[in-house]
MIBAVEX-777702 format. One record per residue (C-alpha): residue in one letter; x, y, z. Coordinates in steps of 0.5 Angstrom, whole numbers. Layout:
<recs>
a_X_Y_Z
...
</recs>
This chain:
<recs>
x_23_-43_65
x_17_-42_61
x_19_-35_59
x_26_-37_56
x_22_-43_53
x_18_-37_50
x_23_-33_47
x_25_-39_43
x_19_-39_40
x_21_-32_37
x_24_-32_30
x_24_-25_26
x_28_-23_21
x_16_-24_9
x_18_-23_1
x_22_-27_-1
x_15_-29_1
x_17_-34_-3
x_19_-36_4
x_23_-43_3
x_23_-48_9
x_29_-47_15
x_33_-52_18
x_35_-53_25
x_42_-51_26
x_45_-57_29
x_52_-53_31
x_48_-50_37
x_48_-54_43
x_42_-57_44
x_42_-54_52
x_42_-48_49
x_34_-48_48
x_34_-43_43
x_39_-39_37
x_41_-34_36
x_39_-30_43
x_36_-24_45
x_42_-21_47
x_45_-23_39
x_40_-21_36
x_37_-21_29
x_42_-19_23
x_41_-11_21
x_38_-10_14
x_35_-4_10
x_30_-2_5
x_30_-5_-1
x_33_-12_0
x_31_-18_1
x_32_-20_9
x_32_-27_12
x_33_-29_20
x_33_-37_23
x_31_-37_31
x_34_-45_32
x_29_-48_38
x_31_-54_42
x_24_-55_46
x_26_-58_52
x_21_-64_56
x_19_-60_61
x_18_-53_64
x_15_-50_70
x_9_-47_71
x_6_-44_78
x_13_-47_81
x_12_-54_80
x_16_-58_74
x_10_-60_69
x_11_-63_62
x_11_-59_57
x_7_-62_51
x_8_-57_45
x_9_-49_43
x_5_-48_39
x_7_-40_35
x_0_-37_33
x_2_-30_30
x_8_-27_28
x_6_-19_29
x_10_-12_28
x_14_-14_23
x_13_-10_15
x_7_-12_12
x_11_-15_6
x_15_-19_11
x_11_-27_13
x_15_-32_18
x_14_-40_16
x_15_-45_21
x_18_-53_21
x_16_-57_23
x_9_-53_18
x_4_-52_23
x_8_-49_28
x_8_-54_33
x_15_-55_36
x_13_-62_41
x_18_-63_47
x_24_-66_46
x_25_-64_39
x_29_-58_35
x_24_-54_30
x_25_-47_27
x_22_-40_25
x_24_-37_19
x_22_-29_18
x_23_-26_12
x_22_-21_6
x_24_-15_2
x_21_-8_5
x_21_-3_0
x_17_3_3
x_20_9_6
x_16_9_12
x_20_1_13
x_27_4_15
x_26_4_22
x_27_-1_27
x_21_-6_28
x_18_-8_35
x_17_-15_33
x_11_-19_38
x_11_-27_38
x_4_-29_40
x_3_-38_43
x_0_-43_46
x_3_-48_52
x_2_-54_52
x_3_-57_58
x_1_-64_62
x_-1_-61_69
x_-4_-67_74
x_-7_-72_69
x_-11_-67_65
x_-7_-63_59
x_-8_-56_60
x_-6_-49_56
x_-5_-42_57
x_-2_-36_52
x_5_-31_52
x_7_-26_48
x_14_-24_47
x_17_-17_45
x_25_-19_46
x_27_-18_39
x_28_-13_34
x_28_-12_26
x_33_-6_25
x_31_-4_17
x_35_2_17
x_37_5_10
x_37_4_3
x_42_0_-1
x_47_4_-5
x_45_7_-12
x_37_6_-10
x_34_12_-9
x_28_12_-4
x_23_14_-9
x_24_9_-14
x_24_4_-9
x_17_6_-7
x_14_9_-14
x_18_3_-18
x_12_-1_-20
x_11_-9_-19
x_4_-12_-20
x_0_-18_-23
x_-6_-14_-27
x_-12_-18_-27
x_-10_-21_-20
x_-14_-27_-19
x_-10_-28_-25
x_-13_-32_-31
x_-10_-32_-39
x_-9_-25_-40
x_-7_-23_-34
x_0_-20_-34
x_6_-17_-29
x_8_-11_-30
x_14_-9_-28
x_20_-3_-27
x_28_-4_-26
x_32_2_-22
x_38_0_-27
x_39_0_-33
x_42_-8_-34
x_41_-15_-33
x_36_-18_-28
x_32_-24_-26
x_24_-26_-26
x_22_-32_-22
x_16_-35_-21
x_15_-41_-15
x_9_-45_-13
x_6_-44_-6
x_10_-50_-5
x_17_-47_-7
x_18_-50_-14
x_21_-45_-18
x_17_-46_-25
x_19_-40_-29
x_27_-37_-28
x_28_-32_-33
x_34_-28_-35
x_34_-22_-38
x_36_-14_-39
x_32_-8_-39
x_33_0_-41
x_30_2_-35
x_24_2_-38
x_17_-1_-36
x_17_-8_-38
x_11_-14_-38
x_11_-21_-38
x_6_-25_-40
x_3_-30_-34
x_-2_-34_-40
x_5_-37_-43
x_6_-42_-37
x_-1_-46_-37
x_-1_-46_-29
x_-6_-49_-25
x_-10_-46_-19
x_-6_-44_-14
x_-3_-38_-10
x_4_-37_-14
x_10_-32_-12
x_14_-28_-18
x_21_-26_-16
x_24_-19_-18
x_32_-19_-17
x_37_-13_-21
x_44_-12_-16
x_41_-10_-9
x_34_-9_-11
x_28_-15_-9
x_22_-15_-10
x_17_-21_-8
x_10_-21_-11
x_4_-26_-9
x_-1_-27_-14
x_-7_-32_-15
x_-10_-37_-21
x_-16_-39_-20
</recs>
């Protein structure tokens, strides 16, 4: 039983980076230890577009181990590996610590934009087991592989090249007063720049329109405070999602 309640603990689906908080799915069953199934899988994405997956889990209170029904404490996700580098999964609750006898979540999400990207991803999740074996609590570690991430094309209009070579960048990153962001669209026409708090709260939100030309924005202009801070860049189907730093 502990290698269904292994596969639970696999989300995939890290740019939006900006990874806002999932939320168990209360429509699944909670007999059904995890949504969706392996068999289901993960939604098909594509290259350049934002991709996002939410595995609802339901940890039961016990498990077995070595034939006999032990209580299962907690699972505990340790690393998500095998996924695009600009992907980053993000728990709840945080800590990724999902105690028996309750529902949790793990959401994978991101925006891939490199041409080695469009492949299908061989997701490995790696954790901990929590168990209460006898009277004295014990652990040990799984890994599962059952699930895949299928990025395998790019979105119509955008052409790979573009989506590799268009730049994106805080300069200096740390930032500090002068530090800019400096950015190209594929498209001439209207598009978004946003800016959030490691926490998710969106401090900048800005509208605009642009030729296709290179353009910059000024990060001095917003005063903020030291942090890790995310800036969002959104035309159509093209996504961007950038970490920088303020010290």
């Amino acid at each position: 039983m502990f290698k269904i309640i292994a596969l639970a603990l696999l989300l995939i689906g890290s740019n939006q980076v900006l990874l806002a908080q999932c939320f168990p799915d209360s429509s699944i069953s909670s007999s059904q230890i995890y949504g969706p199934t392996p068999e289901e899988g993960f939604p098909v994405g594509e290259v350049g577009s934002f991709y996002d997956a939410v595995l609802t889990l339901n940890v039961p209170l016990d498990t077995t181990y070595l034939g006999l029904t032990v209580i299962l404490d907690s699972m505990v996700l340790t690393s998500i590996t095998g996924i695009p580098d600009d992907f980053d999964y993000q728990c709840n609750p945080s800590g990724c610590i999902f105690y028996g006898g309750e529902a949790g979540c793990i959401s994978i999400s991101g925006t891939a934009f490199n041409t080695s990207d469009a492949k299908v991803w061989n997701v490995v999740a790696n954790f901990d087991y929590w168990i209460t074996f006898g009277t004295s609590p014990f652990s040990f570690s799984d890994q599962v592989t059952d699930y895949n991430i299928d990025l395998t094309g790019f979105p119509a209009g955008i052409s790979a090249s573009n989506l590799k070579q268009l730049p994106f960048l805080a300069e200096p990153n740390p930032a500090n007063i002068s530090s800019k962001i400096y950015y190209q669209l594929p498209h001439a026409g209207n598009y978004s720049l946003k800016i959030y708090s490691l926490l998710g709260t969106e401090i900048l939100n800005a509208q605009s329109s642009t030729q296709g030309n290179a353009e910059q924005f000024n990060l001095g202009q917003l005063s903020l405070n030291a942090g890790i801070y995310f800036a969002t860049l959104q035309q159509q189907d093209y996504n961007r999602t950038l970490r920088f730093v303020v010290k």
